[in-house]
C-alpha positions as a printed Julia matrix, in Angstrom:
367×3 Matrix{Float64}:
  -3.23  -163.14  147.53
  -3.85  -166.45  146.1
  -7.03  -167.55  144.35
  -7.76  -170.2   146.95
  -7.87  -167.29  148.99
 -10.35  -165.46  147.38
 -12.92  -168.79  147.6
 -12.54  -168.56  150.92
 -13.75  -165.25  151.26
 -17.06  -166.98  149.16
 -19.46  -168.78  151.6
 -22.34  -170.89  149.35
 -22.9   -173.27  151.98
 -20.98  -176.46  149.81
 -22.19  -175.64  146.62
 -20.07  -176.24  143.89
 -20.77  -173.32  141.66
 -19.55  -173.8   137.91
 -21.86  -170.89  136.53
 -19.68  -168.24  136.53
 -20.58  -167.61  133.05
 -23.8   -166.4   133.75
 -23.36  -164.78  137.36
 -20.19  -164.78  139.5
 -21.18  -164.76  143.56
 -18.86  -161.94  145.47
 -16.05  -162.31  147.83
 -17.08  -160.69  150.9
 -14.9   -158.24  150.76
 -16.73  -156.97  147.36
 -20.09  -157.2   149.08
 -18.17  -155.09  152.27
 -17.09  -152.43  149.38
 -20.51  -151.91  148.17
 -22.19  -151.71  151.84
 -19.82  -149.24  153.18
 -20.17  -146.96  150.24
 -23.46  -147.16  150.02
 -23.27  -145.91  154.03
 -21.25  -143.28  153.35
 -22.88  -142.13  150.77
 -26.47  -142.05  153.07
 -25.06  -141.06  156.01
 -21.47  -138.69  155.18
 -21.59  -137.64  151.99
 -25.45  -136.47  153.0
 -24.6   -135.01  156.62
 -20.94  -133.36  155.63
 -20.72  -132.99  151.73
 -22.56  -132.78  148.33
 -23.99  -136.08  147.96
 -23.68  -135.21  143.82
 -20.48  -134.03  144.47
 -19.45  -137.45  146.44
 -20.8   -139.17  143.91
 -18.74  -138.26  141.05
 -15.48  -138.29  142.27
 -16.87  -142.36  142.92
 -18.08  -143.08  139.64
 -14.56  -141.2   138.4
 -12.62  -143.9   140.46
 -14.34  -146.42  138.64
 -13.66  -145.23  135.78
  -9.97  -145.2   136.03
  -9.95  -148.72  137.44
 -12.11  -150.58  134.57
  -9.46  -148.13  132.37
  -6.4   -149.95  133.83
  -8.59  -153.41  133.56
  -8.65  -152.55  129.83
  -5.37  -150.74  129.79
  -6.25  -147.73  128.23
  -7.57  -144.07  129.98
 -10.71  -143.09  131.67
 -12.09  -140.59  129.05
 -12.71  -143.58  127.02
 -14.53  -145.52  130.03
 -18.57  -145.03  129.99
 -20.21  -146.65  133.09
 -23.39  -148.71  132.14
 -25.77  -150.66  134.31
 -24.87  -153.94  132.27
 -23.42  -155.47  128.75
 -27.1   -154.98  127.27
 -27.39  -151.29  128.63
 -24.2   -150.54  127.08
 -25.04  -152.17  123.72
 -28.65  -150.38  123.48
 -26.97  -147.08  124.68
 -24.01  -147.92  121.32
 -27.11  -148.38  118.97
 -29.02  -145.37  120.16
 -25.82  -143.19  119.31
 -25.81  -144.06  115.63
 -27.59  -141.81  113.37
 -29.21  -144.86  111.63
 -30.91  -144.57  107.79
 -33.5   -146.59  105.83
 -31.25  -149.29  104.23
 -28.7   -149.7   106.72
 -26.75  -153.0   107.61
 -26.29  -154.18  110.9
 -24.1   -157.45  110.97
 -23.81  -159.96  113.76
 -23.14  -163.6   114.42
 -24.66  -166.76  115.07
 -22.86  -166.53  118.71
 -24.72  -163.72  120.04
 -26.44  -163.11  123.35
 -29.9   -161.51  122.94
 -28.08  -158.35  124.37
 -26.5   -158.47  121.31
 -29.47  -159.52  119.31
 -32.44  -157.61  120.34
 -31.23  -153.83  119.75
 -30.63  -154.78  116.09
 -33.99  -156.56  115.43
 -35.75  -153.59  116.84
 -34.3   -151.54  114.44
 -35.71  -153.33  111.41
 -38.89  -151.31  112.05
 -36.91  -148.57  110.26
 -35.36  -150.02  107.52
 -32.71  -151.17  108.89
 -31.29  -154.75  107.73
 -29.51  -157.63  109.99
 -27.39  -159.88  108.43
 -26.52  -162.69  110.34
 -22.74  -164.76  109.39
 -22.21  -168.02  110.87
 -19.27  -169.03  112.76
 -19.21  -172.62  112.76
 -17.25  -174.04  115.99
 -17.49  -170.69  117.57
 -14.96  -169.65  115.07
 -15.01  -166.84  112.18
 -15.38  -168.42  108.42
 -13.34  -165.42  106.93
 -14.57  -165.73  103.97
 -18.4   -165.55  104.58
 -17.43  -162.48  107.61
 -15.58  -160.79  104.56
 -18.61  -161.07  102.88
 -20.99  -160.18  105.48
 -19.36  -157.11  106.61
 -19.1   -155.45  102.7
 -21.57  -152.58  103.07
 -22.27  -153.33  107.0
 -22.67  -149.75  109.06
 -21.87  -152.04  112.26
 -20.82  -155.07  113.33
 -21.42  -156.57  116.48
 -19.79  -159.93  118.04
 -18.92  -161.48  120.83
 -15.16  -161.68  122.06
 -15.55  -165.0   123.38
 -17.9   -167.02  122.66
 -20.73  -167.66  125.22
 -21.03  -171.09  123.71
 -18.04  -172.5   123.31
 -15.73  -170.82  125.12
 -13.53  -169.79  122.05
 -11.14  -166.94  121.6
 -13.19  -164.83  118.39
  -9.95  -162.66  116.43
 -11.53  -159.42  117.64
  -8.31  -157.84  116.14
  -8.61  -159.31  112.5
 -12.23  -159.14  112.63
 -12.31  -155.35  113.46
  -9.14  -154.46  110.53
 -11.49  -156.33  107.96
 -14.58  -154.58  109.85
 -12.93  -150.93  109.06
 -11.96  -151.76  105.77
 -15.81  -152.11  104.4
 -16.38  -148.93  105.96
 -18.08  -150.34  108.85
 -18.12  -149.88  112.86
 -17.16  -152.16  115.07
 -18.93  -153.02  118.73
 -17.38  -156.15  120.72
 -19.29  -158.0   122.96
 -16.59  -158.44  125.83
 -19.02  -159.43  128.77
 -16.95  -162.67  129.28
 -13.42  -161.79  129.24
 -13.38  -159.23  132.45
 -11.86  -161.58  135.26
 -10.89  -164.29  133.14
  -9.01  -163.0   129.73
  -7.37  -159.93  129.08
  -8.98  -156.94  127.51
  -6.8   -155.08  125.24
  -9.13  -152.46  123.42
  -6.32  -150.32  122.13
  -4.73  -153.45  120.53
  -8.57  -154.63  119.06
  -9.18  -151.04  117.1
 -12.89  -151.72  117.79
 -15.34  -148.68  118.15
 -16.92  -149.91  120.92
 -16.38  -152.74  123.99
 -18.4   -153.73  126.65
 -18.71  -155.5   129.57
 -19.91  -155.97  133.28
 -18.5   -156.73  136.25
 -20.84  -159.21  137.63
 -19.52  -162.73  135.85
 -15.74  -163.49  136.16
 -14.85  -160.29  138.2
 -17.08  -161.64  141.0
 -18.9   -157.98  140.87
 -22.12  -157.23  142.06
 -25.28  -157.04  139.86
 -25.75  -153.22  138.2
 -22.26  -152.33  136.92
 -21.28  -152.25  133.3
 -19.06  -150.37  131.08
 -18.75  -149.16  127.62
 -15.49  -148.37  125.96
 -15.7   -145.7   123.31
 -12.48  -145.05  121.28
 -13.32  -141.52  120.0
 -15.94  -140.57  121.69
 -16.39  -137.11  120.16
 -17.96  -138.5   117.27
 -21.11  -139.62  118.48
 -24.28  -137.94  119.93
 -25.76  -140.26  122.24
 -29.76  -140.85  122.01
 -30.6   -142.23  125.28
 -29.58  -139.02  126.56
 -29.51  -137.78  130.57
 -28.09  -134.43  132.46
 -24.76  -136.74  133.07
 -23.99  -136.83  129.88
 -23.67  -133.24  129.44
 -21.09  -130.28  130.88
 -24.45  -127.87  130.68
 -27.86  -129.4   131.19
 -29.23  -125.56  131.28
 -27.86  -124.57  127.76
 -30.46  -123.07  125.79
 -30.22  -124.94  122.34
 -28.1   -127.97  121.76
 -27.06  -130.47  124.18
 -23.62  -129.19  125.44
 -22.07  -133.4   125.07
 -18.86  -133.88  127.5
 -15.79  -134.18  125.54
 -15.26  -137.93  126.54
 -17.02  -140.87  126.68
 -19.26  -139.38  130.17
 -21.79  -138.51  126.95
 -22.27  -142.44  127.0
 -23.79  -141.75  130.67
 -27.51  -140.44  131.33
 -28.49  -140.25  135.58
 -28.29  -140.75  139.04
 -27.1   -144.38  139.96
 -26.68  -146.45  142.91
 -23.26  -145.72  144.07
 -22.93  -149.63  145.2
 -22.32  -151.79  142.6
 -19.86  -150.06  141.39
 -17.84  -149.55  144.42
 -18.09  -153.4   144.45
 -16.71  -153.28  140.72
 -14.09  -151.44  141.58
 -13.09  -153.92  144.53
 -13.37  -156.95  142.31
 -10.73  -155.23  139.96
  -8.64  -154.4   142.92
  -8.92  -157.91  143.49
  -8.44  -159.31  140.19
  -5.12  -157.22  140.08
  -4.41  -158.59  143.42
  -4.36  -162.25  142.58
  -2.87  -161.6   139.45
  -4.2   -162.37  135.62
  -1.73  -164.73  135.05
  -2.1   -166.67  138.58
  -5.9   -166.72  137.43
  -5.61  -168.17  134.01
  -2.66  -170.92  135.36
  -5.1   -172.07  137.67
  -8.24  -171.7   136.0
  -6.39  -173.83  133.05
  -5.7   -176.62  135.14
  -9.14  -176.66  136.77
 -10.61  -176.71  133.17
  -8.28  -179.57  131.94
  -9.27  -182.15  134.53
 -13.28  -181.12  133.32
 -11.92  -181.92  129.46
 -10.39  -184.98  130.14
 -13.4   -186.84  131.0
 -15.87  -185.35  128.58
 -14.57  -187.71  125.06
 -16.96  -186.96  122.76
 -19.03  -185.19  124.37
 -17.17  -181.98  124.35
 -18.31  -179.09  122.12
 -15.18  -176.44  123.49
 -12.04  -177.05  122.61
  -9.74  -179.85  124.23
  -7.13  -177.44  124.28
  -8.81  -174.75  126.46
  -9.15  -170.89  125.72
 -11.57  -170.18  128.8
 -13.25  -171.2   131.59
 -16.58  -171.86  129.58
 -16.7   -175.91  129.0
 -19.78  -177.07  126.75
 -20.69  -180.56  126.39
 -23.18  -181.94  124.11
 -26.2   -184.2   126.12
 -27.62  -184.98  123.39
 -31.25  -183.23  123.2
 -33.3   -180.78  125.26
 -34.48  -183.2   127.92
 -31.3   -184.89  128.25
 -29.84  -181.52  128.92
 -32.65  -180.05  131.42
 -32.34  -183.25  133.05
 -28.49  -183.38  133.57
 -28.9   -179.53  134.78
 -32.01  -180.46  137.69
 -29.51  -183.48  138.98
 -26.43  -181.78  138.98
 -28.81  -178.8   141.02
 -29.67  -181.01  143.52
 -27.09  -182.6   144.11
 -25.75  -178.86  144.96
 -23.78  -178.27  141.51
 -24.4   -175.4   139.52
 -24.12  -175.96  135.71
 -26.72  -174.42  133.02
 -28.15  -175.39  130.05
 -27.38  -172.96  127.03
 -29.9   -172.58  123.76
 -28.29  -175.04  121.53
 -30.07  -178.05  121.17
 -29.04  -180.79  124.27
 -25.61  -178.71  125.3
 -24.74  -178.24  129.14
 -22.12  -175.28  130.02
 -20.07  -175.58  132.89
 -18.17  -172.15  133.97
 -14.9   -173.09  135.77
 -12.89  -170.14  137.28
  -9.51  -170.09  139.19
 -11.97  -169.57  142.61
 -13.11  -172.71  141.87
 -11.21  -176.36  143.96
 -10.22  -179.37  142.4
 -13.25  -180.73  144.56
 -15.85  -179.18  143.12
 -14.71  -180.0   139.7
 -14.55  -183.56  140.91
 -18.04  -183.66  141.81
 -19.35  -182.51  138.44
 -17.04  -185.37  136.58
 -18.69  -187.82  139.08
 -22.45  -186.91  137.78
 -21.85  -187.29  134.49
């Protein structure tokens, strides 16, 4: 399968979609995945089996397929609803005391933002290092992390598109004591993901952005999962939800996992790995490179990622606010998708290997 393949299986009506940042629209074949479990699990699993029963051995097969995404073993694989669910479900697992230190970047999502300024109400304190160019200063992270009981940061950044050194960050990370939970929401489909390599605590992701997923299906990575007690706490997180006392916590990272969930999306996650795998990484990036240089080479000054490209995320300063909204409602109509992102006049364009030369021709042309 080749990746001009798989954007012909993806039918938006001549739209040139370069937002794949944000939200990746499925091949048909993903969307076919989700329907057709979600039918068997109405219709057989209800007429001929346990429907529970059905439904596990499904969310275990998802499991071991994110697992070989990230090339390590399911027992380490949570499945979340989304990146934010898995980082809220990470920060209600820590036993967290009056004088604490969270520490994050100046990169983050408000997935990875929000959790941590909640916590303030009780005591705990957010230290926030900046990482000018989308890059770490090492100094000023060596000095943020000194003290830190977590530290949270994106693995690229959603900004510029940069590479963060999720390996040296976590080794410096462990060394002041602290744990470490990685943002990975934008490598899945477009950069490989290997957690065993990284040494962080915690990774997550989705599959709804690069993967071409569905909307619903997340996953958190827990590298020994036996040491936490999760908080936000449901009967699937347990081996005996009737024990007396003390929650009886599965062995692996399951305790990460709280109810029922639609079966769907991540049947369709599991199809956009297949997928991914089926293509090929490296056919992906070659492609996805080349899309991404012809975008650079027309930007000049403009550009904010770097001219030698580590993703598909290219950011381009506009100038201010306006200039930006306005470049975004013209591109729109003219039926390209970019988006604006909360830096003050920069436009982000997402280009992915299931993108054509054409539609990376018509965004150069509006600009």
């Amino acid at each position: 399968m080749r990746p001009t393949d798989v954007a012909a299986d993806i039918d938006l009506d001549g739209t040139a979609y370069l937002n794949w940042g944000a939200s990746g629209p499925s091949p048909e074949r993903v969307l076919a995945a989700a329907r057709e479990e979600q039918r068997r699990h109405e219709r057989h699993a209800h007429s001929t089996a346990d429907p529970y029963e059905y439904a596990s051995e499904a969310f275990a097969a998802t499991r071991e397929a994110v697992a070989g995404l990230l090339d390590t073993v399911p027992e380490r694989i949570a499945l979340t609803d989304s990146t934010a669910d898995g980082i809220s479900r990470v920060a209600n697992a820590i036993d967290w005391a009056e004088g604490d230190v969270v520490v994050r970047t100046d990169l983050e999502h408000p997935a990875g933002e929000l959790p941590w300024d909640r916590l303030r109400e009780e005591g705990v304190r957010v230290r926030e290092v900046a990482c000018p160019g989308g890059r770490f200063d090492r100094d000023s992270y060596r000095e943020a992390v000194d003290g830190a009981r977590l530290v949270c940061f994106n693995g690229i950044s959603w900004y510029h598109g940069t590479h963060l050194d999720v390996g040296w960050a976590t080794e410096v990370a462990h060394d002041a004591g602290a744990e470490v939970l990685v943002d990975a929401v934008q490598s899945p489909g477009q950069a490989p993901l290997p957690v065993e390599d990284w040494g962080a605590d915690f990774v997550v992701g989705a599959g709804h952005k690069w993967l071409a997923g569905v909307w619903g299906a997340g996953f958190c990575y827990v590298r020994d999962p036996e040491r936490w007690r999760p908080g936000h706490l449901g009967y699937y997180a347990v081996d005996d939800y009737d024990a007396d006392d003390q929650p009886a916590y599965h062995a692996d990272a399951r305790r990460f996992e709280v109810g029922t969930n639609s079966l769907a999306p991540y049947a369709a996650l599991r199809e956009a790995v297949a997928v991914h795998h089926e293509v090929g990484p490296e056919a992906i990036r070659e492609r996805q490179r080349g899309l991404v240089e012809r975008l650079v080479d027309g930007l000049g000054d403009r550009l904010v990622s770097p001219r030698d490209p580590e993703s598909g995320l290219v950011t381009f300063d506009c100038g201010d606010e306006t200039a930006a909204t306005d470049l975004v409602e013209r591109t729109r109509e003219a039926g390209v998708v970019v988006r604006s992102v909360p830096r003050d006049g920069w436009v982000r364009a997402s280009v992915h290997a299931f993108n054509t030369e054409r539609d990376v021709e018509r965004l150069a042309e509006l600009l």
